[in-house]
C-alpha positions as CSV (number, residue, x, y, z in Angstrom):
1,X,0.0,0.0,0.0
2,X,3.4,2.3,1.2
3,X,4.3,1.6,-2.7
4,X,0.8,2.3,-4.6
5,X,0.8,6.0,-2.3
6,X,4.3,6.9,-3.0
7,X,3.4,6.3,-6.9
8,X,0.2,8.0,-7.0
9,X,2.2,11.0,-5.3
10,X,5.0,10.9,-8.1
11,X,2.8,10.9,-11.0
12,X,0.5,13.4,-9.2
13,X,3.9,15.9,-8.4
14,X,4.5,15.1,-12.3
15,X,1.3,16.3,-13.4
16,X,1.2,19.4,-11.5
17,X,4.9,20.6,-12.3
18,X,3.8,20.1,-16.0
19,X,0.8,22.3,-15.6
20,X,2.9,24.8,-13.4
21,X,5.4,25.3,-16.4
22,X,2.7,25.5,-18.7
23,X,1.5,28.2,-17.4
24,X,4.5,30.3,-17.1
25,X,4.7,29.9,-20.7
26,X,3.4,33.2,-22.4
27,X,0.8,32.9,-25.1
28,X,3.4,32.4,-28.2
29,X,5.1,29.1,-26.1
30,X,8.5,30.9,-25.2
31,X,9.4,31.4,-21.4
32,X,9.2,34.8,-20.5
33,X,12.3,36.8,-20.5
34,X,13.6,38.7,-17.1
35,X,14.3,42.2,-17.2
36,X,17.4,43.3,-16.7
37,X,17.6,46.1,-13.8
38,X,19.2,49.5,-15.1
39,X,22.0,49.4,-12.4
40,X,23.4,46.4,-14.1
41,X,22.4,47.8,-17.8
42,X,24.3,51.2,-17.8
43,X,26.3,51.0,-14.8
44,X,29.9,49.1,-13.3
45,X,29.0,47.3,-10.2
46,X,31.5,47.1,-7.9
47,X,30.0,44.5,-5.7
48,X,29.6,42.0,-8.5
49,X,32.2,43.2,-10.6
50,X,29.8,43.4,-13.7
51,X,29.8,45.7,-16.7
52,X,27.2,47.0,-19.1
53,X,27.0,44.6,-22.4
54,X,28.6,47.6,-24.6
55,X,31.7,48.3,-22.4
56,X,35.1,46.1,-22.0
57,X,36.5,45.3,-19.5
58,X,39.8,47.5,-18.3
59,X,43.1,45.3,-19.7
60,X,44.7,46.9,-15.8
61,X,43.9,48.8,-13.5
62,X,45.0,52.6,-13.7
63,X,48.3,53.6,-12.4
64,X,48.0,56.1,-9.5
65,X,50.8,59.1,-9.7
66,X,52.6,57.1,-6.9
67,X,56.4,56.4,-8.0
68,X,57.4,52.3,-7.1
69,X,58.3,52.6,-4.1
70,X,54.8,53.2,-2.8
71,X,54.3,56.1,-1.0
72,X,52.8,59.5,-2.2
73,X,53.2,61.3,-5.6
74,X,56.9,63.0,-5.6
75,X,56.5,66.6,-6.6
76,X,58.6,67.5,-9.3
């Protein structure tokens, strides 16, 4: 009887995620498409490191005015 339940209950589960996905289908049959937030479409995040689709990615990181030694920018 433990069996015949624990069958019914997969095909049921089955069933239901079928319907589920169905319905998040839009009208045409293709999954709908998330929106992209404007913070990650225009602008560097720092926290992620991400970058808008149209910019690359720096090569380095820009050298400060500090000579090698690493202190402050010498005055010349």
């Amino acid at each position: 009887m433990l069996l015949t339940n624990f069958n019914l209950r997969k095909i049921a589960a089955f069933i239901s995620d079928k319907i589920k996905d169905e319905a998040k289908k839009q009208v045409n049959g293709e999954p709908p498409v998330s929106l992209v937030r404007r913070r990650d479409r225009e602008f560097h995040n720092p926290y992620t490191d991400t970058y808008p689709p149209d910019v690359k990615r720096p090569t380095k990181p820009k050298r400060s005015q500090a000579d090698e030694t690493g202190g402050p920018p010498r005055r010349t």
